[in-house]
N, C-alpha and C positions, 0 to 999 in steps of 0.2 A: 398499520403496524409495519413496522422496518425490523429484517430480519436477514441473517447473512448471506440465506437464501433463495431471499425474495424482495428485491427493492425498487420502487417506483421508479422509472427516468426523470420524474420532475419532480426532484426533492427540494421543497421548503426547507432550507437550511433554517433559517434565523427561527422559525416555529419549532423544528427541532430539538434546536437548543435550546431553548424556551421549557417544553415537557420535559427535557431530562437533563437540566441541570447543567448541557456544558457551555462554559467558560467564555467568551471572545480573546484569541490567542493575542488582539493586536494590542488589548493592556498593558502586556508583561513582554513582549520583547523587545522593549525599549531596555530592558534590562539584560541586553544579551549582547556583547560586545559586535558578532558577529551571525545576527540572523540569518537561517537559510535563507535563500532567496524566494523558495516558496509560501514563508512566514511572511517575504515584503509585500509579496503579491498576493498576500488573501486568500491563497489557491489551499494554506495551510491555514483554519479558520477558527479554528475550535481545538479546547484544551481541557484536560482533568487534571490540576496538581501539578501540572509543569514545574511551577517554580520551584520545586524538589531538585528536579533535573536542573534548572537554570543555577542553581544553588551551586550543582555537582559541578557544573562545567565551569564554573567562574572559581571555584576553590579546588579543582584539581582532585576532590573524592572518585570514588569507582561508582561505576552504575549501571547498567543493565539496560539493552535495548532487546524487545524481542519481536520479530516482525515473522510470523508465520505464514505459508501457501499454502494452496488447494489447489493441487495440480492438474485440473480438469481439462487446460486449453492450451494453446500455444501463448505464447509469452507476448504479451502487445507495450505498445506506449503506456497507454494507463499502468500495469505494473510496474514498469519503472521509474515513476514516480516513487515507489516505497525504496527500489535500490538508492536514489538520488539521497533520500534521509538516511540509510544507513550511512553512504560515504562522507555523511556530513559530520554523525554521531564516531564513524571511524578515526577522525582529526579527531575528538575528546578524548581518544583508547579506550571507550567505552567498551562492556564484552556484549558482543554481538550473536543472538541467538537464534540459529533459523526452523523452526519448527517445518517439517513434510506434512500437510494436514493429509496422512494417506489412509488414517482411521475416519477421519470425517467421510472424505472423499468415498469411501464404502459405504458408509453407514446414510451419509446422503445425497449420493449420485449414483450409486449401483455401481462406482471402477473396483477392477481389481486390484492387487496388491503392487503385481508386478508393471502395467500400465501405468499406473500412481509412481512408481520409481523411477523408470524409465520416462516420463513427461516431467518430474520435478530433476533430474539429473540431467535431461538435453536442452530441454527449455527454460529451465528457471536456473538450479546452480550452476551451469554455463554460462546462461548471462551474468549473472548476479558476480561472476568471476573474472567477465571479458570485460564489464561495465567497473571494476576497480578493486573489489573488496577481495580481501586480502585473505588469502584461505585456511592461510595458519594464525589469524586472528578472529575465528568466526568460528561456532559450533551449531551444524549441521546435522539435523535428525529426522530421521524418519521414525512418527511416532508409535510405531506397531513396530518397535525396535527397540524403543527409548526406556527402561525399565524404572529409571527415577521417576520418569509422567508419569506412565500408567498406576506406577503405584502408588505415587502422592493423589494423583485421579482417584482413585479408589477409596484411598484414605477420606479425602475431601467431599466424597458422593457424601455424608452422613449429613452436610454441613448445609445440604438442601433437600427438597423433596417437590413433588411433582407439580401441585399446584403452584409453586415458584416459577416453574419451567415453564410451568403452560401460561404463566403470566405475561413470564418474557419473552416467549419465542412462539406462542401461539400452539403449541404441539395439540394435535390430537388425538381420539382415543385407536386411529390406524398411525401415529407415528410410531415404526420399528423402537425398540427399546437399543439398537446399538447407535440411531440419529439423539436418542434422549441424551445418552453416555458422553458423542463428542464433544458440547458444552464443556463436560467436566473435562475432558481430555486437553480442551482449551486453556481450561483455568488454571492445568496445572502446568500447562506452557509456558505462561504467564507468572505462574509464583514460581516456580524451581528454582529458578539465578537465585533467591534470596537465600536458600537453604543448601548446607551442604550436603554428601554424597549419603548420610546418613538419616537423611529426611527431616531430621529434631531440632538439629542446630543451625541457628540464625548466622547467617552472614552481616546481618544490618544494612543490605546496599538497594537504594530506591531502582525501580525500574518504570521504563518508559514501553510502550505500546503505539507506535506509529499507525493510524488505518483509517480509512475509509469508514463513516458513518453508519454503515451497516452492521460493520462490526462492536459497534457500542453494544450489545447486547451481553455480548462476551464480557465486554469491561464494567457492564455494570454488575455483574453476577460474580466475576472475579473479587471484584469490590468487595461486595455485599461479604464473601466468604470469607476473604481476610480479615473483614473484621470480627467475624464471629468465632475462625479460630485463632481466640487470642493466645495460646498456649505456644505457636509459632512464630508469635511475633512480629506478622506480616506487615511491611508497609505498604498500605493501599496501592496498584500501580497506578503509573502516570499515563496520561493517554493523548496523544493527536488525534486531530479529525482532519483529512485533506478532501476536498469537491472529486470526485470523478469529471474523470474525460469523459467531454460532448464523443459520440460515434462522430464519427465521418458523414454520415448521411443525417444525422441529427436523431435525438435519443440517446443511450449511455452506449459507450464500447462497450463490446463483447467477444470474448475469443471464438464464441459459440455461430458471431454473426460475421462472416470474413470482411465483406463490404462497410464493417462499420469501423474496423481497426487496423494502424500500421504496424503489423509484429516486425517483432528485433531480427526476423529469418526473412522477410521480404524480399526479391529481386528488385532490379531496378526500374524493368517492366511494372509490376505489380502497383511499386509504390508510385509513377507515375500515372497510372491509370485512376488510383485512386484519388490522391491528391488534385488532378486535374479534374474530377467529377463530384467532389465535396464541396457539402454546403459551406458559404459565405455570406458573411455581411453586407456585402453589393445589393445596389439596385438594378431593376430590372433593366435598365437600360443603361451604358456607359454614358449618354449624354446626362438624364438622371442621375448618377452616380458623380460626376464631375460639379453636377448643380449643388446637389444636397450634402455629399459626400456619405460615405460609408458606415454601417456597424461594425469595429472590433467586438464590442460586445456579444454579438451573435454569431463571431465568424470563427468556424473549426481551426480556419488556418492561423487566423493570430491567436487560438488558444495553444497550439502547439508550439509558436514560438515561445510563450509566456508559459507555459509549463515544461517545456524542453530545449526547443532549438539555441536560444538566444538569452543569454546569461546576466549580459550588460544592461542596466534596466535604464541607461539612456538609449539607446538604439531603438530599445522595445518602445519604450515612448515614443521614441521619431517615426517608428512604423504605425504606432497609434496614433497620433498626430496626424501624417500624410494620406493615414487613409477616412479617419474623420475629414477632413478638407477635401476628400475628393482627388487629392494630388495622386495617390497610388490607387491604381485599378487592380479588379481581384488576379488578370493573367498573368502580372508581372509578380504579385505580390504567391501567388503558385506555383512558379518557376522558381523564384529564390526558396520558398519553403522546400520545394523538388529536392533542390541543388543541396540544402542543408541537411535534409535526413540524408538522400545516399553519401553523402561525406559521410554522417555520421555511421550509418549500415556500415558503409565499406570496412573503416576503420572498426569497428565492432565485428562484421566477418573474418575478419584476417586476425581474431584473439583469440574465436571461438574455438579451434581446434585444440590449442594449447590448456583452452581453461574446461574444456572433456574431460579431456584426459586426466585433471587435478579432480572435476566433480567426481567421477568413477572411483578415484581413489578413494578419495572420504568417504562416501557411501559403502564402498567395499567395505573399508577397514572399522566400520559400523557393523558388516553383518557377521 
């Protein structure tokens, strides 16, 4: 079982998708004039109903993106992978919706309130601000604040009952009754953009769900409810699936594990140290290495160029190329990675104080 809170490091994509019905995303984006880059590369794999979205953005309709956190950790690479799609969905004007998972976060991590704001305001909408998205185009909530969730939440608990829950998420008979509730607190994260401030009335506009496979749980349950209350006229949301980042040491990133992740707060120390001691596709020996040539495929370092560093997806091939041949060894090809995240840190350091200061505001003007 794959749950939001409990996920294997060696996930069976393709068997995945297989049990639960999603999609292979690289059908339909040949139908997109201008695919993210992480749609070219695979790295975004899987789809629920896209072509709604593909619909909106080729005909210029309004649509909904809604990417929620759980502000449990410091903010690493793997998270920003999700800001990379919002700024891509931000070029369509789409309305962009940031759910604070700070009711989850209690209900299933034991944080408090004020720790949950405080980590989703320095770490997550700071970056999420310094990395480009635009603040007066983006609605930011924390949801033990949010009075439209909670009470469409509320409204929507009718619309399931427990043996549903413990189908999809495994709950048992010691789960708290406030970890049973964050589900629904999800699903109404999920449907609000569709409805107005009135909770009755239909807007009509598709919404999409960017995440990580773990989170399918949520989207099939969101699913399952919209169509049951047909009286709001829900359109099923649309959903991505993107791979998780390999850790640094090999296994999933974790904010929880420092040595296995490069957060967006790193020094330059830090990220040299790491980057220099992460696993690679090389063989054991450089003479080996020059005979045989190299795995990108199993290398941290070329996954980071192909999920972040490196944009151009002729380069990326040249660096796949030369290290297949053997031509590039892993200390050279470590160095350059070096050199490209602290470019990218620095430039990302020297935003962050300006874009505090805007997170603080919106959260204030929230409480």
């Amino acid at each position: 079982m794959i749950t939001p809170w409990d996920v294997s490091d060696n996930i069976d994509y393709k068997k995945t998708m297989e049990n639960f019905g999603i999609k292979p995303i690289n059908e339909i984006i040949k139908n997109i004039e201008n695919p993210h880059y992480l749609m070219r590369r695979g790295i975004i794999f899987g789809h629920r109903d896209f072509e709604r979205i593909i619909d909106a953005m080729k005909n210029k309709k309004k649509f909904a993106v809604v990417s929620g956190m759980m502000p449990s950790g410091r903010m690493h690479f793997g998270h920003k992978m999700i800001v990379d799609q919002l700024l891509y969905y931000q070029d369509y004007n789409a309305e962009i919706h940031i759910p604070i998972a700070d009711m989850e976060a209690y209900a299933a991590r034991g944080m408090d309130f004020e720790t949950t704001k405080k980590l989703a305001v320095e770490e997550y909408i700071t970056n999420y601000i310094a990395l480009g998205l635009d603040p007066e185009k983006i609605n930011v909530y924390l949801q033990s604040k949010y009075n439209k969730v909670k009470d469409l939440a509320y409204i929507l608990s009718k619309r399931t009952n427990l043996s549903e829950m413990r189908a999809i998420y495994g709950f048992g008979g010691e789960t708290n009754i406030g970890h049973l509730f964050a589900p629904l607190i999800q699903v109404a994260d999920i449907l609000h953009p569709q409805l107005e401030d009135d909770l009755k009335t239909s807007r009509g506009i598709p919404v999409v769900v960017p995440v990580g496979i773990d989170q399918d749980p949520h989207i099939r349950l969101t699913r399952d409810i919209a169509n049951r209350a047909k009286e709001y006229k829900f359109i099923p949301p649309s959903s991505t699936y993107h791979r998780f980042m390999t850790g640094l040491l090999g296994g999933k990133m974790s904010s929880s594990k420092p040595d296995t992740a490069i957060f967006l707060t790193d020094d330059e120390k830090s990220v040299k140290k790491k980057i220099m001691s992460c696993k690679t596709g090389g063989r054991s020996t450089l003479e080996e290495h020059k005979k045989l040539g190299g795995i990108p495929e199993e290398c941290v370092v070329y996954e980071l160029y192909a999920y972040h560093l490196i944009k151009d997806d002729k380069e990326l091939l040249e660096i796949y190329e030369k290290c297949k041949k053997g031509e590039l060894t892993c200390g050279k090809c470590k160095k350059y990675c070096y050199e490209k995240i602290v470019e990218f840190l620095k430039d990302l350091h020297e935003k962050r104080e300006a874009a505090k200061e805007i997170a603080y505001k919106i959260i204030n003007n929230q409480l």
